[in-house]
N, C-alpha and C positions, 0 to 999 in steps of 0.2 A: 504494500500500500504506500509505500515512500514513507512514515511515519517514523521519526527521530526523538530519541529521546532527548531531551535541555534541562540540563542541570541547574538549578537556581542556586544563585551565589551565598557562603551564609550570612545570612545578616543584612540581607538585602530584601524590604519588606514592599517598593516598588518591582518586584520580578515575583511578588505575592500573590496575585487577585483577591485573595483572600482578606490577607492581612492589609491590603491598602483598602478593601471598601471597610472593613474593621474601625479600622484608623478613620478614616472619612467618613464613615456617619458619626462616630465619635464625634468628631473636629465642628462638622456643622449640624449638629444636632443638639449639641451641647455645649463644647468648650466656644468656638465662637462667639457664644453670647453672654459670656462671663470671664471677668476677670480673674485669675487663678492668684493667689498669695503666697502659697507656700506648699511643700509637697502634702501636709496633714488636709489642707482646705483640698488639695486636689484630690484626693483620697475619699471625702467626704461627697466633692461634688460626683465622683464615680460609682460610686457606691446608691446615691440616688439617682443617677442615671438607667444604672442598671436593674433597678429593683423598676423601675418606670419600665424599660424595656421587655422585662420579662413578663410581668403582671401584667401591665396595661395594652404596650403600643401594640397596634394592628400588623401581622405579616403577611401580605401578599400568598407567600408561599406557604402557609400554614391555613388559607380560607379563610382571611382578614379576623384569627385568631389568635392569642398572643402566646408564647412557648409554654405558659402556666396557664392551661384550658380555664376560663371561666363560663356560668353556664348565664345564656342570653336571658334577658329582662327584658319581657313581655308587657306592653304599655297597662295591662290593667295593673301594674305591681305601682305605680304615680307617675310624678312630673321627673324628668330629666335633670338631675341636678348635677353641678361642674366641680372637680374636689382639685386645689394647683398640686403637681409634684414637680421635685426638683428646682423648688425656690421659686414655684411661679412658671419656669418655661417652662413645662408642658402641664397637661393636665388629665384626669380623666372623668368620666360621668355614668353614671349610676340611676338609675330609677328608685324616686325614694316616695315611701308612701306619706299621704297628705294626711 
């Protein structure tokens, strides 16, 4: 088939695809929109990144369900309400009864 194998260099995380969309949703998803202080604040703000990420955010490739299945809320359960995570930039919503 002509197919060669290409050894990626180590430590080289643009010869990743992986590792650069990794890095790149990071970068604009979250560090982009905040100022980083110190490595403990950067630590903190990854940490609720990630807890967002898994819980919450929608994937495409999972049937716009998040890695941690939750189970869908059905409009008789109320109104829609918006809870912020990660200091505000994102958030997520919930059906809360009235």
């Amino acid at each position: 088939m002509g197919i060669e194998q290409l050894v990626t260099a180590p430590r080289s995380p643009w010869q990743n695809p992986y590792a650069e969309r990794l890095i790149g949703g990071i970068r604009q998803d979250c560090l982009d929109h905040v100022i980083v202080l110190n490595e403990r604040h950067l630590k903190r703000i990854l940490t609720r990144y990630f807890n967002y990420y898994h819980y919450w955010r929608t994937h495409l490739s999972l049937g716009m369900d998040s890695p941690e299945s939750r189970p869908v809320q059905p409009p008789p359960l109320g109104e829609v309400v918006q809870f912020p995570e990660d200091g505000g930039l994102h958030h997520h919503y919930e059906r809360m009864a009235a």
